[in-house]
LUMFI-556342 format. One record per atom (N, C-alpha, C): x, y, z; residue in one letter; residue number from 1; atom name. Coordinates in steps of 0.02 Angstrom, whole numbers, plus 50000, padded with zeros to 5 digits. Atoms other than C-alpha are relative to their C-alpha. Last residue first. Layout:
    px    py    pz res   n atom
     X     Y     Z   A NUM   CA
...
***
This chain:
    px    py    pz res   n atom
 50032 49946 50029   X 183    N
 51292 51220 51244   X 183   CA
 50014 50064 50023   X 183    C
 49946 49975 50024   X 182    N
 51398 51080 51324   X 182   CA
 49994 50045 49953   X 182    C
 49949 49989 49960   X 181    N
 51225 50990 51379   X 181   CA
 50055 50031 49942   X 181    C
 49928 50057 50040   X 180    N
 51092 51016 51276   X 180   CA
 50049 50022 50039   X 180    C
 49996 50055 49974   X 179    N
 50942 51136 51356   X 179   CA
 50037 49946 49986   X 179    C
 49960 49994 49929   X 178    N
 51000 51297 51302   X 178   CA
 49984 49938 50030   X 178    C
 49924 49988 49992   X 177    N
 50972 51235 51116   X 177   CA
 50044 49994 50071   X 177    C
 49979 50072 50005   X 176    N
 50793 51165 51151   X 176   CA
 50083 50010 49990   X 176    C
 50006 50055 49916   X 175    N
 50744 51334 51236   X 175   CA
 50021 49945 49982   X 175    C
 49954 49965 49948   X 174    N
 50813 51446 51063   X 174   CA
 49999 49935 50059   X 174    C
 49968 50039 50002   X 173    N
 50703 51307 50960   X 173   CA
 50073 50029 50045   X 173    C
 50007 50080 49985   X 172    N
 50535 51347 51047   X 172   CA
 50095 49983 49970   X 172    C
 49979 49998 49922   X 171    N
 50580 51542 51053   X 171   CA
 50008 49915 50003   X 171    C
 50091 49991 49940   X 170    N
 50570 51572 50867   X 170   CA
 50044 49960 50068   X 170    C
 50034 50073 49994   X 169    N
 50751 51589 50800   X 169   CA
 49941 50003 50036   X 169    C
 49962 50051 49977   X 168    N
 50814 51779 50778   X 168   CA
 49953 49915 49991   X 168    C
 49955 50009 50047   X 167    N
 50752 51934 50684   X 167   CA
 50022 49928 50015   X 167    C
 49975 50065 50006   X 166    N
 50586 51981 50757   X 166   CA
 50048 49965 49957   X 166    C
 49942 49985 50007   X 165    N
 50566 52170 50734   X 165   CA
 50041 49919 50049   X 165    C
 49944 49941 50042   X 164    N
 50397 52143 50706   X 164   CA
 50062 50004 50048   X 164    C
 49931 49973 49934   X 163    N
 50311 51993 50730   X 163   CA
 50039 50059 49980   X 163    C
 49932 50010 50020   X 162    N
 50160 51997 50599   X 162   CA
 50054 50029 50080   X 162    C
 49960 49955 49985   X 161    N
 49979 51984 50673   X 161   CA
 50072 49988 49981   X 161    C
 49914 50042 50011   X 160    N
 49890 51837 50612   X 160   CA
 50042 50082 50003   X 160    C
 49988 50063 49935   X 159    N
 49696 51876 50682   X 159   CA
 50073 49983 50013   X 159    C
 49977 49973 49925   X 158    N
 49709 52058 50593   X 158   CA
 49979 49940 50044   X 158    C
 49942 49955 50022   X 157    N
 49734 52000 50406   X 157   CA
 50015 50005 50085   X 157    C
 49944 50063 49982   X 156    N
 49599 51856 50429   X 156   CA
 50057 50038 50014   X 156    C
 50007 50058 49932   X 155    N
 49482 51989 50475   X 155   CA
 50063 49965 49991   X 155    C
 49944 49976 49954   X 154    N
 49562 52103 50326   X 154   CA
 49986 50003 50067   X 154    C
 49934 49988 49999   X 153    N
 49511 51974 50198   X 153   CA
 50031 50032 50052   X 153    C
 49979 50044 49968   X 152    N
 49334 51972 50275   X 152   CA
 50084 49975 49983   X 152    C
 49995 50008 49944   X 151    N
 49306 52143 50250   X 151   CA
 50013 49927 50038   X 151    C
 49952 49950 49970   X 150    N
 49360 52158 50078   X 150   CA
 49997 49967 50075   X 150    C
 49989 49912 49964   X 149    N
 49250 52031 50033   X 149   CA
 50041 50018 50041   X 149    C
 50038 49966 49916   X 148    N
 49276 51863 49994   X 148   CA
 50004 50059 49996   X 148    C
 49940 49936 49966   X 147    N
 49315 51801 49799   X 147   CA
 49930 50025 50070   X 147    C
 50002 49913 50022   X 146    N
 49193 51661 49740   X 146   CA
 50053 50014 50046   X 146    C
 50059 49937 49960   X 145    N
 49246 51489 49803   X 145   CA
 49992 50056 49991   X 145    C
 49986 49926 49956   X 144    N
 49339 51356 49703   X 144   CA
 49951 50029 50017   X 144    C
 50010 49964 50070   X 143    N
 49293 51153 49702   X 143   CA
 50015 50078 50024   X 143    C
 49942 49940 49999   X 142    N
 49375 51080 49851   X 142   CA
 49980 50033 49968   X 142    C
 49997 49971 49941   X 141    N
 49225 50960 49921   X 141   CA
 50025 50054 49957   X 141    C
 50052 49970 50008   X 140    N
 49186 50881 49732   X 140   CA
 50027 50064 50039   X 140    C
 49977 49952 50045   X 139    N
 49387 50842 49745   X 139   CA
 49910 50037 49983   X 139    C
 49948 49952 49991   X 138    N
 49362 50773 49890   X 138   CA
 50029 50061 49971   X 138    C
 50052 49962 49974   X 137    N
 49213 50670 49851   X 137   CA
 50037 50059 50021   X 137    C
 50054 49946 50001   X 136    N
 49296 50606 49720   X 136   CA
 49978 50054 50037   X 136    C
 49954 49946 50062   X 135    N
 49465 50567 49819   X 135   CA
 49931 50038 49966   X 135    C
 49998 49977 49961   X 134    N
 49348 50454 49950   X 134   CA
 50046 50071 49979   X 134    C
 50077 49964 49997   X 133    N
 49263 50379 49798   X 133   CA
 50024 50037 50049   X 133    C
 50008 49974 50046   X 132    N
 49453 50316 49743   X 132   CA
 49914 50052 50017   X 132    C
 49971 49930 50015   X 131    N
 49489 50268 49925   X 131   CA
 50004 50041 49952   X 131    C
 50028 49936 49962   X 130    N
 49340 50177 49940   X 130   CA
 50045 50036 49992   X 130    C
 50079 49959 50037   X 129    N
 49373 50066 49789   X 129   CA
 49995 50057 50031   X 129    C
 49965 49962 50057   X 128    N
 49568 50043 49844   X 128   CA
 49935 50027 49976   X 128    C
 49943 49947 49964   X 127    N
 49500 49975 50019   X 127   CA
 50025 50043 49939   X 127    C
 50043 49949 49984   X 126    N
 49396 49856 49921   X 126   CA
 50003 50053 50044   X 126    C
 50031 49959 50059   X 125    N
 49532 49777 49853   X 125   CA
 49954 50044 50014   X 125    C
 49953 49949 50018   X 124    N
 49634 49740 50024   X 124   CA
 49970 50023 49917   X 124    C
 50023 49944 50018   X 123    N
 49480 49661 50101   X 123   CA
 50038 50050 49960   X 123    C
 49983 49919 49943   X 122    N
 49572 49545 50201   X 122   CA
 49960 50056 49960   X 122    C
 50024 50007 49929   X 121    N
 49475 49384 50096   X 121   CA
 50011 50044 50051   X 121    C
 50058 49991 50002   X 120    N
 49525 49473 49914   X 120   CA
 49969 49999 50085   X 120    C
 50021 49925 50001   X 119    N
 49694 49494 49985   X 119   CA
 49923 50003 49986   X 119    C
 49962 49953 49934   X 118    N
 49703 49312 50035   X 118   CA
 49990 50064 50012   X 118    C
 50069 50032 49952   X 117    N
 49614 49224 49888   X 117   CA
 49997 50036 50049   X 117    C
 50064 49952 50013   X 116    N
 49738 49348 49765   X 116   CA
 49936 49984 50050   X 116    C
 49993 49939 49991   X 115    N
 49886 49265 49855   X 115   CA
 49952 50047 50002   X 115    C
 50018 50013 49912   X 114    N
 49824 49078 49849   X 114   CA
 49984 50072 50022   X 114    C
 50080 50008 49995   X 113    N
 49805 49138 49657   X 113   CA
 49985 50010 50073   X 113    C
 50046 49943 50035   X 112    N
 49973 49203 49626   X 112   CA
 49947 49996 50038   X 112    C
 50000 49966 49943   X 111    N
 50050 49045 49741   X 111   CA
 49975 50079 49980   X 111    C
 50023 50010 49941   X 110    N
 49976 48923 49637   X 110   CA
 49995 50052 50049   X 110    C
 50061 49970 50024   X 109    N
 50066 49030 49463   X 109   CA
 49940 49960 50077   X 109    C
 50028 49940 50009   X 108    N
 50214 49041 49542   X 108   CA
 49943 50027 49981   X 108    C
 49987 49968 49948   X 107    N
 50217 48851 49587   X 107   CA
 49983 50063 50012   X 107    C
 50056 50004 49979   X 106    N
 50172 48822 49394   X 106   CA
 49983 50002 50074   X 106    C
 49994 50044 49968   X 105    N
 50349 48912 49363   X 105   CA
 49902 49990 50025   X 105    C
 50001 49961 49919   X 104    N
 50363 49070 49263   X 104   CA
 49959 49931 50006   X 104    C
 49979 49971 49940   X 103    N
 50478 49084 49131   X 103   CA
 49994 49988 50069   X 103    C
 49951 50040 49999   X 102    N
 50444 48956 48985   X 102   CA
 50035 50030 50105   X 102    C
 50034 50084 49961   X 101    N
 50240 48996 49020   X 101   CA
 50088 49986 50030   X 101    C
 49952 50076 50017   X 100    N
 50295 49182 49004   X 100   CA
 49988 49944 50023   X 100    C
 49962 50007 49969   X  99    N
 50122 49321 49015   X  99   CA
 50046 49912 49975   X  99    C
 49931 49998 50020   X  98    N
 50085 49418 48887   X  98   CA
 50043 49943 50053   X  98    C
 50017 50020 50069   X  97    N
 49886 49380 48895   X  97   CA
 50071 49975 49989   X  97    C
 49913 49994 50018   X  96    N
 49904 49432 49092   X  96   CA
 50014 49973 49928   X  96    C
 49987 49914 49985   X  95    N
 49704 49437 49138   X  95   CA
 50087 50024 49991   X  95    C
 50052 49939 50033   X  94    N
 49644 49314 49034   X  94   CA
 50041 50072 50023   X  94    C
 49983 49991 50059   X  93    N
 49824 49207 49045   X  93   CA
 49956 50067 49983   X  93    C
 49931 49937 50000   X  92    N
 49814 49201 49227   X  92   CA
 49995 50026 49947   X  92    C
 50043 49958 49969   X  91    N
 49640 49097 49220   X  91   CA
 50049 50062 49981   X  91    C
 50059 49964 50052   X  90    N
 49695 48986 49080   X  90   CA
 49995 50059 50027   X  90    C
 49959 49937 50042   X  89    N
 49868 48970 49189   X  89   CA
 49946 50012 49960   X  89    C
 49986 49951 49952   X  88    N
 49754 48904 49351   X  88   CA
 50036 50047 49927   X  88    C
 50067 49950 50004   X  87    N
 49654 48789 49228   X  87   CA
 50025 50055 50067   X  87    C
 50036 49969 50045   X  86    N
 49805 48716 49158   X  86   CA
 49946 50035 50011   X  86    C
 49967 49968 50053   X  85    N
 49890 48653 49297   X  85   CA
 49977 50052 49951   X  85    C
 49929 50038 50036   X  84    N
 49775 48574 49397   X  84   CA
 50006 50064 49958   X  84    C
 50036 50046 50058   X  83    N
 49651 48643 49539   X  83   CA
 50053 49984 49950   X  83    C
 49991 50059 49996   X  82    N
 49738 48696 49708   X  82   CA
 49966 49941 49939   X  82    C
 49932 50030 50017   X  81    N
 49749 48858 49685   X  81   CA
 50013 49951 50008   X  81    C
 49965 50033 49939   X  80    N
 49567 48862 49676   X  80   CA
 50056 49991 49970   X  80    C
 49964 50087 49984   X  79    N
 49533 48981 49527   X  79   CA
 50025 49979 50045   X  79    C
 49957 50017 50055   X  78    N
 49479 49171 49561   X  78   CA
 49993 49903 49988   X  78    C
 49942 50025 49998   X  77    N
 49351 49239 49677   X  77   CA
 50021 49983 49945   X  77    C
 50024 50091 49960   X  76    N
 49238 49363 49647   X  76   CA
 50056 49965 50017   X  76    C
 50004 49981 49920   X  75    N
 49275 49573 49609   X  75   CA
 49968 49928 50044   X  75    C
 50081 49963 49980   X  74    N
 49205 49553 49423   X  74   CA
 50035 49993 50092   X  74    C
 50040 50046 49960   X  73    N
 49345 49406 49395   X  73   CA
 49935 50051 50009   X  73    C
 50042 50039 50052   X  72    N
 49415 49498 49249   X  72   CA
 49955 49944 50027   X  72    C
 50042 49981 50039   X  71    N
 49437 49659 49365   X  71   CA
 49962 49940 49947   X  71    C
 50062 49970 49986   X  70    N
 49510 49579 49496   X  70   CA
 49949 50017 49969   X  70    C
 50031 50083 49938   X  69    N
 49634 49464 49417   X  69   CA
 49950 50036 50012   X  69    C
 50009 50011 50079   X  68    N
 49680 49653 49319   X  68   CA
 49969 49942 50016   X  68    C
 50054 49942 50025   X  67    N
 49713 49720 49494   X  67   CA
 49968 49969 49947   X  67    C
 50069 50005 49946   X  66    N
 49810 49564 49538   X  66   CA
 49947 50051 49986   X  66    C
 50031 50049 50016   X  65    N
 49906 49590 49389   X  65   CA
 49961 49984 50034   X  65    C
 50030 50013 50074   X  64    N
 49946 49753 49399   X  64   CA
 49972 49945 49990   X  64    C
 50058 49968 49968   X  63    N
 49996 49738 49604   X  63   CA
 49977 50013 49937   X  63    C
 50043 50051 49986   X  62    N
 50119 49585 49547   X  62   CA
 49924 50055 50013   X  62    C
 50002 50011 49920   X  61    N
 50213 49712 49441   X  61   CA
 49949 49972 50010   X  61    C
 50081 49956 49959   X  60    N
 50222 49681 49263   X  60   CA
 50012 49988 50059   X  60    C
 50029 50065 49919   X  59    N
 50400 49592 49192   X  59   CA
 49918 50088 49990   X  59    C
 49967 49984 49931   X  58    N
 50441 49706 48994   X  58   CA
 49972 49956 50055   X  58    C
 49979 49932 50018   X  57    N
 50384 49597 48838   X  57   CA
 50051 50013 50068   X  57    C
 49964 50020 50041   X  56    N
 50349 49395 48855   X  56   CA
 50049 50093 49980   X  56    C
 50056 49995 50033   X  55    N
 50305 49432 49042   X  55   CA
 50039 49994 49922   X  55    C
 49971 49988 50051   X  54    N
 50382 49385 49195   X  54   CA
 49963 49990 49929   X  54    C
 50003 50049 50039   X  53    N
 50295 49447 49344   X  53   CA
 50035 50002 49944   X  53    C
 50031 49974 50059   X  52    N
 50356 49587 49483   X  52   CA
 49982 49909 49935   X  52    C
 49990 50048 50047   X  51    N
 50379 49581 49664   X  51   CA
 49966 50019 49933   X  51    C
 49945 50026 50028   X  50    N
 50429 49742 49739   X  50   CA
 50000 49937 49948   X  50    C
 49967 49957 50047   X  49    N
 50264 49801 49791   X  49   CA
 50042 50000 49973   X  49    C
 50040 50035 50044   X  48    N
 50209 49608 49877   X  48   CA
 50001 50091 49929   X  48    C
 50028 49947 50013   X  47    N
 50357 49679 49997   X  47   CA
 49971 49978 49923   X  47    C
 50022 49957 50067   X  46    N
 50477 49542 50026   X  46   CA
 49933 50019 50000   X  46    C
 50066 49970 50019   X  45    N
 50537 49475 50166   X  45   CA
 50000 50029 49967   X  45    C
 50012 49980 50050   X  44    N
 50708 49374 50232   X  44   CA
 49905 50011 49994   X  44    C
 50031 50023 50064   X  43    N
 50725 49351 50397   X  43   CA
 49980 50026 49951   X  43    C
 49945 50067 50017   X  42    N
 50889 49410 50495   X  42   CA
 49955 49974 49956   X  42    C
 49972 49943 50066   X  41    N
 50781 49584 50535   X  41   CA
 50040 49938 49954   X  41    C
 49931 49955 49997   X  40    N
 50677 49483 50664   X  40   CA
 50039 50017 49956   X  40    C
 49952 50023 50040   X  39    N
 50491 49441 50632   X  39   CA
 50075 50059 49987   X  39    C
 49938 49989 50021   X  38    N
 50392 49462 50784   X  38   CA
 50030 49989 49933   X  38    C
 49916 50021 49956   X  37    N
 50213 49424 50800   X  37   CA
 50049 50028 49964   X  37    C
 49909 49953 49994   X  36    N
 50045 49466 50774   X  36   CA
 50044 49962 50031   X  36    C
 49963 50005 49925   X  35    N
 49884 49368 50739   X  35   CA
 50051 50034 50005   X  35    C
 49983 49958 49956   X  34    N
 49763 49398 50631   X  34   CA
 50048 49998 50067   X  34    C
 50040 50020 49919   X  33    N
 49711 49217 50577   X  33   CA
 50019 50075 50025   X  33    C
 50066 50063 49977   X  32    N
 49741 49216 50377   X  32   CA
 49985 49993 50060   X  32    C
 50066 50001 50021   X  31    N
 49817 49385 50345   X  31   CA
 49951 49957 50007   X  31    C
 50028 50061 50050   X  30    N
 49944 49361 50474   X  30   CA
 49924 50053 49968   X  30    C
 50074 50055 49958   X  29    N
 49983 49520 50595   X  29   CA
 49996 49948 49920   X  29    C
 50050 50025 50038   X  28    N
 50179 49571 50585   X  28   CA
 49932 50001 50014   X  28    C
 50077 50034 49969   X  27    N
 50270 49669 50709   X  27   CA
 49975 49991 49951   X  27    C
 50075 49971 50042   X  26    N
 50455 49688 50606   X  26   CA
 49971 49978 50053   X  26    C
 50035 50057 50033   X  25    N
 50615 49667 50713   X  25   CA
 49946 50018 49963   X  25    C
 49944 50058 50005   X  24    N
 50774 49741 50798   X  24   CA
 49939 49941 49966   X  24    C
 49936 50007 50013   X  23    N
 50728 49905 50829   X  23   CA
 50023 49951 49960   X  23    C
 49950 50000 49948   X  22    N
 50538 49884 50798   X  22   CA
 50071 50021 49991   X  22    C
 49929 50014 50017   X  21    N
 50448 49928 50662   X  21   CA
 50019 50014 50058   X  21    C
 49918 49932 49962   X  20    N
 50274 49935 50666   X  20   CA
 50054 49954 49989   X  20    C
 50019 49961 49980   X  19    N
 50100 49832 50578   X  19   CA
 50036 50049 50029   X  19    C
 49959 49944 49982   X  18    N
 50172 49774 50432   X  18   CA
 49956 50037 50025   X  18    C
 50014 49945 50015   X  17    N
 50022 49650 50349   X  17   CA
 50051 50045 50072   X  17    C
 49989 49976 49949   X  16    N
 50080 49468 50324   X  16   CA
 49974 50090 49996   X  16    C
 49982 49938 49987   X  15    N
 50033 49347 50193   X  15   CA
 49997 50039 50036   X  15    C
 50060 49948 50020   X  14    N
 50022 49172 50184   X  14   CA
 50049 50063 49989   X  14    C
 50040 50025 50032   X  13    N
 50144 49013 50267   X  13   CA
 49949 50075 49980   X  13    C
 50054 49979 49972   X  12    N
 50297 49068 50359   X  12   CA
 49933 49996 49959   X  12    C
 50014 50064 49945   X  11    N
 50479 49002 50311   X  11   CA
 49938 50013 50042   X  11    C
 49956 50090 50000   X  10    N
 50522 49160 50232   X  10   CA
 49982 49962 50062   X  10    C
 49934 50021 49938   X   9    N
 50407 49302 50277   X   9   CA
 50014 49940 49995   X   9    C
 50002 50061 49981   X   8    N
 50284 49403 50137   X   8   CA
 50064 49958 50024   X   8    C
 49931 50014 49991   X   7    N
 50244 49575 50164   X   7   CA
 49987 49920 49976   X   7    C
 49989 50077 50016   X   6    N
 50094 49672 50122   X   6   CA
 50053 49972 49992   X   6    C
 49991 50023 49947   X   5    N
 50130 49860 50190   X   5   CA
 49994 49932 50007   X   5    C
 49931 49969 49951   X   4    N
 50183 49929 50022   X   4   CA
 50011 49945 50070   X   4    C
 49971 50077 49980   X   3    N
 50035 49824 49947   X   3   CA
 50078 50026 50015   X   3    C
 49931 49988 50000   X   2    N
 49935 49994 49898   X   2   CA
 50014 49922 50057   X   2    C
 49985 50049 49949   X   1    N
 49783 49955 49806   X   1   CA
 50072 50013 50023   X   1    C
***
């Protein structure tokens, strides 16, 4: 799952998906209505790859735990973040065993879940499935190929003709030189 492009924008409700970079601003689209807009460089955002949980050992990144959410849910939903206390950190607990009650705020644990409802609902897990079957099949594709015959080695040999007595800059970056003023 890559959550590079998952953002999330102070003072803006969900999560955002980094569609370009402007000069002077991000183009967002919402995960909950698709919509795009601006967010200018002055607001704070964080990159759902950067955040990390606190755990009684080393923190876990949030994209481990959501993965791990995934897997102990079977790929369903999770706990309404809106159910009490205790049955949002039961849920956390299966798939984060280590994780700090003293540390991490029952807020953090609401906004986990809302989080995982969100990506589940954009599809951003099942995007990581296909790209693992889309690697298989890739690596089926590449497997090696007997040795070619002579004669087709010295086809490819005489399509790529060597420059000979070519010593200088290929021509494309010569013409971009003479074109700069005070050159």
């Amino acid at each position: 799952m890559d959550l590079t492009k998952i953002i999330t924008v102070a003072g803006k409700p969900g999560l955002h998906r980094v569609v370009a970079q402007g000069r002077q601003a991000l183009i967002v689209e919402s995960l909950l209505d698709n919509k795009r807009f601006p967010v200018p460089m002055s607001v704070k955002v964080s990159s759902l790859e950067e955040i990390s949980m606190f755990t009684t050992g080393d923190d876990v990144l949030l994209k481990d735990v959501l993965t791990k959410l995934y897997e102990v849910t079977g790929g369903g939903a999770a706990a309404d973040p809106k159910s009490d206390d205790g049955a949002l950190w039961a849920e956390l607990l299966k798939a984060l065993p280590t994780a700090d009650k003293d540390r991490i705020y029952a807020s953090d644990v609401r906004k986990l879940f809302t989080w995982y409802a969100q990506l589940l609902k954009a599809g951003e897990f099942a995007k990581k499935e296909d790209a693992k079957e889309e690697k298989a099949e890739v690596k089926e594709e590449a497997k090696p190929k007997k040795a070619t015959t002579k004669k087709a080695k010295a086809g490819t040999a005489a399509k790529a003709p060597k420059a000979s007595g070519a010593s200088g800059p290929p021509k494309a970056a010569a013409v971009r030189r003479g074109g700069q003023r005070g050159s």
